[in-house]
C-alpha positions in Angstrom: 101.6 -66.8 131.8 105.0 -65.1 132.8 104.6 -61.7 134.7 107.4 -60.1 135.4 107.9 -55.9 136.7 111.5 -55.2 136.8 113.3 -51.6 137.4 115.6 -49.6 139.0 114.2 -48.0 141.9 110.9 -49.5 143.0 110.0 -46.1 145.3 110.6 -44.1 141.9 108.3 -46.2 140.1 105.6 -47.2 142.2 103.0 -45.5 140.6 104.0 -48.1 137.3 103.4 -50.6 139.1 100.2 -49.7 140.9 99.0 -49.5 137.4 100.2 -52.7 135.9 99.7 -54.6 139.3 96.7 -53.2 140.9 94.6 -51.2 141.8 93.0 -54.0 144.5 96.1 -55.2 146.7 93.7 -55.8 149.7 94.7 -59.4 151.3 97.5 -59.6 148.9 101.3 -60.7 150.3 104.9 -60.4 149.2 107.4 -62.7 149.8 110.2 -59.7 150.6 113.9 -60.6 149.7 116.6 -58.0 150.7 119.1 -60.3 150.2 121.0 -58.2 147.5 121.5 -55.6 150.2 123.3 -57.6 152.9 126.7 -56.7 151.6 126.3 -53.0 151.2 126.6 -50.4 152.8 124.2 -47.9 150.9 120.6 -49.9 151.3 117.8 -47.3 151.9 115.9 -48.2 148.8 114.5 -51.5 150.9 113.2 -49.6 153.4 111.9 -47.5 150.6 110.1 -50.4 149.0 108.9 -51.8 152.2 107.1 -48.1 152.6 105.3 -48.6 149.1 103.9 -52.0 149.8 102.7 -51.0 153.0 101.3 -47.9 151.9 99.4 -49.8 149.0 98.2 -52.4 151.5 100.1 -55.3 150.6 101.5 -57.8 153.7 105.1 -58.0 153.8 106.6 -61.5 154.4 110.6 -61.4 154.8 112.7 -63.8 153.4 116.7 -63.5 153.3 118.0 -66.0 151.3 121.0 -66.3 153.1 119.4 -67.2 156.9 116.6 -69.0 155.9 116.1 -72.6 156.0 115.1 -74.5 152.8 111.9 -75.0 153.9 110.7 -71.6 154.6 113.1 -70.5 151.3 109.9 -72.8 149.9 107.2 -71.9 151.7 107.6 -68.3 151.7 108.4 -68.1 147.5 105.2 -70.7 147.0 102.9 -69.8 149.4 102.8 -65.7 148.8 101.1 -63.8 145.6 103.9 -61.6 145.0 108.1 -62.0 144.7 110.3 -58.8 145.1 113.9 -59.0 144.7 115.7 -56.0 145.8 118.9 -54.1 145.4 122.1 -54.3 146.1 124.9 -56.6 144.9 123.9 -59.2 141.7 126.9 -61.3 142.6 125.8 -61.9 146.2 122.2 -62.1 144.8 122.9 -64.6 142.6 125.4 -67.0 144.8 122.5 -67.3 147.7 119.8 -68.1 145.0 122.2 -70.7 143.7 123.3 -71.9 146.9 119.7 -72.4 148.5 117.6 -73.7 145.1 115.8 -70.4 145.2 116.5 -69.8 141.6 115.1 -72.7 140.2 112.1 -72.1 142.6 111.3 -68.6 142.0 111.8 -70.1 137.8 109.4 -72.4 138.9 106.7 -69.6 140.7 107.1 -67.1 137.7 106.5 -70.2 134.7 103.1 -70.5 136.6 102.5 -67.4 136.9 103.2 -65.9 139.8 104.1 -61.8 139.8 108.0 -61.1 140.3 108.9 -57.7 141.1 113.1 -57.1 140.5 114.5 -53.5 141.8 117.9 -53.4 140.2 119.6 -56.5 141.0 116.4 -58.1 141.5 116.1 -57.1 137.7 119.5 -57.8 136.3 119.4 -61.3 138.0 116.1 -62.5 135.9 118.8 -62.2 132.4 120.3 -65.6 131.1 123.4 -64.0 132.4 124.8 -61.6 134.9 128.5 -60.7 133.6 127.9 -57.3 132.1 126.6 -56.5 135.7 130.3 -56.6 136.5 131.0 -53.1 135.6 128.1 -52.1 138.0 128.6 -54.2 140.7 131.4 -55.9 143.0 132.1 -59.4 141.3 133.8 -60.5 144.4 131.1 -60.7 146.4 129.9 -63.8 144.4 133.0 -65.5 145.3 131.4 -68.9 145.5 129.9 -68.5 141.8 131.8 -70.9 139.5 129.7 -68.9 136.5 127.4 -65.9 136.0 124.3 -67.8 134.3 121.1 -66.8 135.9 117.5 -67.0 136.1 116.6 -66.9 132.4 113.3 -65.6 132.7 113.7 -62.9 130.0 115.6 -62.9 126.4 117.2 -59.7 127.1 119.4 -57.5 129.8 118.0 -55.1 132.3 120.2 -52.3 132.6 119.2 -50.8 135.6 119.9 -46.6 136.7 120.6 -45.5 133.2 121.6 -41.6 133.3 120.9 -41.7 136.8 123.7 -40.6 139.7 125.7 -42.6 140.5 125.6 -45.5 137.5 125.8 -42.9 135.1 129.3 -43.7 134.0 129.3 -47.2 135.0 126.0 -47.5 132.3 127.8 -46.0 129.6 131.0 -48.5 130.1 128.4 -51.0 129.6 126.7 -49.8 126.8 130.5 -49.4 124.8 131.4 -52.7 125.4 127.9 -55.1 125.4 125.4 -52.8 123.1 126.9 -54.4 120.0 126.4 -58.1 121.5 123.5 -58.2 124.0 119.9 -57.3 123.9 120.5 -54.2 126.6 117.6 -52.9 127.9 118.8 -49.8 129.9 116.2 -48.0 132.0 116.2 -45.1 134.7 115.1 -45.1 138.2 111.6 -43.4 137.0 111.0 -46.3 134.6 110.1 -50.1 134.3 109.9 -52.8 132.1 106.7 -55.3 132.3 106.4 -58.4 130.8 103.1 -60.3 130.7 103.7 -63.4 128.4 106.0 -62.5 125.7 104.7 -59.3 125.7 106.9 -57.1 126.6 106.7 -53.0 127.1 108.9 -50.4 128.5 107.1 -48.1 131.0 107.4 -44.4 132.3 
């Protein structure tokens, strides 16, 4: 069964997912991908996440996406109970987990039911399709992507700091020109989405 937290700011909402995830993390592991962040310059919110698993006692196992070998990209996304995806850039996100086979791995980890935790980009990424994200983020850093289909894991589109500085324009935009076409599912940095099956429910 498909289980899936996804939000804007994983600090902001840590107490969302202590309740859908926990409350026992003892012996408990994350594979940790920053990858999102290694193209910007604003990246405190992975040093912010890092905090909250630590503090609620889960073992942090690193994993960028665009250093790693195949075989730990592998290891680390099969052999761990949890997945997060951070923040940052979609494009870039995207591009490594094409480029390394993480996508169809991760695809593989969250079909069988392994927890994925996305923190903006890590939640925008999970959509069939990353284009709207293009008013949010900076397309070029995907230059190697030849399209923007991605993961595929959810039938709608995480729209990730909703009202919240500094997206708050950049949302809107977003809202004009895809709310009549997509399934938008815009959320602040003190909310989540979980999905357990096809169950899904808007938090905070």
């Amino acid at each position: 069964m498909k289980k899936l937290f996804l939000c804007s700011f994983f600090s902001d909402a840590s107490s969302l997912f202590s309740t859908f995830a926990g409350p026992d993390f003892s012996g408990k592991t994350v594979t940790f991908i920053p990858t999102a962040g290694n193209v910007e310059k604003v990246t405190f919110y992975i040093e912010s996440a890092r905090k909250v698993f630590r503090k609620l006692g889960v073992a942090i196992d690193e994993l960028d996406l665009a250093k790693a070998s195949d075989q730990e990209i592998s290891d680390k996304l099969r052999g761990n109970d949890f997945i997060y995806v951070s923040g940052g850039n979609t494009f870039f996100l995207l591009q490594e987990m094409k480029r390394t086979g993480a996508d169809r791995i991760i695809s593989e980890c969250v079909d069988d039911g392994k927890l994925y935790i996305g923190e903006s980009a890590g939640s925008v990424v999970v959509s069939k399709n990353i284009e709207y994200a293009g008013m949010l983020d900076d397309v070029g850093k995907g230059s190697l992507l030849d399209n923007y289909d991605a993961l595929n894991l959810v039938d709608f589109y995480t729209l990730p700091h909703y009202n919240n500085f500094p997206f708050k324009k950049a949302c809107a935009k977003v809202v004009a020109k895809y709310g009549e076409t997509l399934k938008l599912r815009p959320i602040t940095n003190k909310q989540a989405i979980t999905i357990v099956g096809d169950e899904v429910t808007q938090v905070g």
